[in-house]
Structure formats: C-alpha cells, structure tokens
N, C-alpha and C positions, 0 to 999 in steps of 0.2 A: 418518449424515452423512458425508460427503466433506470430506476434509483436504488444501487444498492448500499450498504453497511458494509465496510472491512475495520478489522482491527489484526494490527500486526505487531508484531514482537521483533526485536532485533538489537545485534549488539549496536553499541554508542561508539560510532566514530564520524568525524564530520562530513562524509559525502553520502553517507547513508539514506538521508532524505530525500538527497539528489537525484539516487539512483532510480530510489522508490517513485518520485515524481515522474523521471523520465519513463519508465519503463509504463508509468500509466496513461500518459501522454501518447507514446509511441502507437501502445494499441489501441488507441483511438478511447479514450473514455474522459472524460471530462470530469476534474476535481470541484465538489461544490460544497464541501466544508471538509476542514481537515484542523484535528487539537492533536498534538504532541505532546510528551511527559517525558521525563530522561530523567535518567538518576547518573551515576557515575559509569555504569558497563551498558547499562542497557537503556533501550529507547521504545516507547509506546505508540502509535499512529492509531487514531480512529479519526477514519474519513469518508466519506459521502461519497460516490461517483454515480455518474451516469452515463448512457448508451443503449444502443440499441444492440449491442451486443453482449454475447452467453459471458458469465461473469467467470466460468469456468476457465476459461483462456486467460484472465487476466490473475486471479490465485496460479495458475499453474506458473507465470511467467516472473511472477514475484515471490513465490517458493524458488524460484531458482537462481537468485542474487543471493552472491555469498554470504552476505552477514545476518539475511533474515530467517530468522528462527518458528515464525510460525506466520500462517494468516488465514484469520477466520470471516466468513462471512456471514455476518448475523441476523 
C-alpha cells in the first residue's frame, strides 16, 4: 500500500472533521495517523493515509466539501 501526507485547511465548525473523515473512508483510503489544531475560525488536519489508490481522487473529493479551504499533499 502507498502512504501518503495531506494537510488541510478549513473553517472551524463542528461536523468539519466528520466530513473530512467520511469522505476519506468512502473512497476507500485508510486513516493511519491524524493531529488537528483549531483556533476559533479555523481548523488544521495533518494526516497519514493509505491505499492503493492515485491520491489524486482523494485531494479532488476533499477540495470539494464546503468548508475546506485548501489540501496539500506533501
């Protein structure tokens, strides 16, 4: 399996992490470490994933939840 790095940006409201979880779930990628930071507006995610699949699919589907503002993969 293939190990990648994301870090994402997003505003701070409480289902945020939810989303972000499910949608990684969904397409099939497996979360294998994840820290968060939040201030008052905004919320930080750097997390681990893996799969055997292109990681391209999984930035495009998480750029596309409303509240996230960016996601890089490093």
């Amino acid at each position: 399996m293939k190990q990648y790095q994301l870090t994402l940006q997003a505003q701070w409201r409480p289902e945020v992490l939810e989303r972000v979880l499910r949608v990684v779930r969904h397409r099939g990628y497996r979360v294998s470490q994840l820290q968060m930071t939040s201030s008052a507006e905004h919320i930080s995610l750097n997390f681990s994933v893996s799969s055997e699949r292109s990681i391209e699919a999984l930035v495009s589907q998480l750029s596309k939840l409303f509240d996230v503002q960016s996601v890089v993969v490093l």
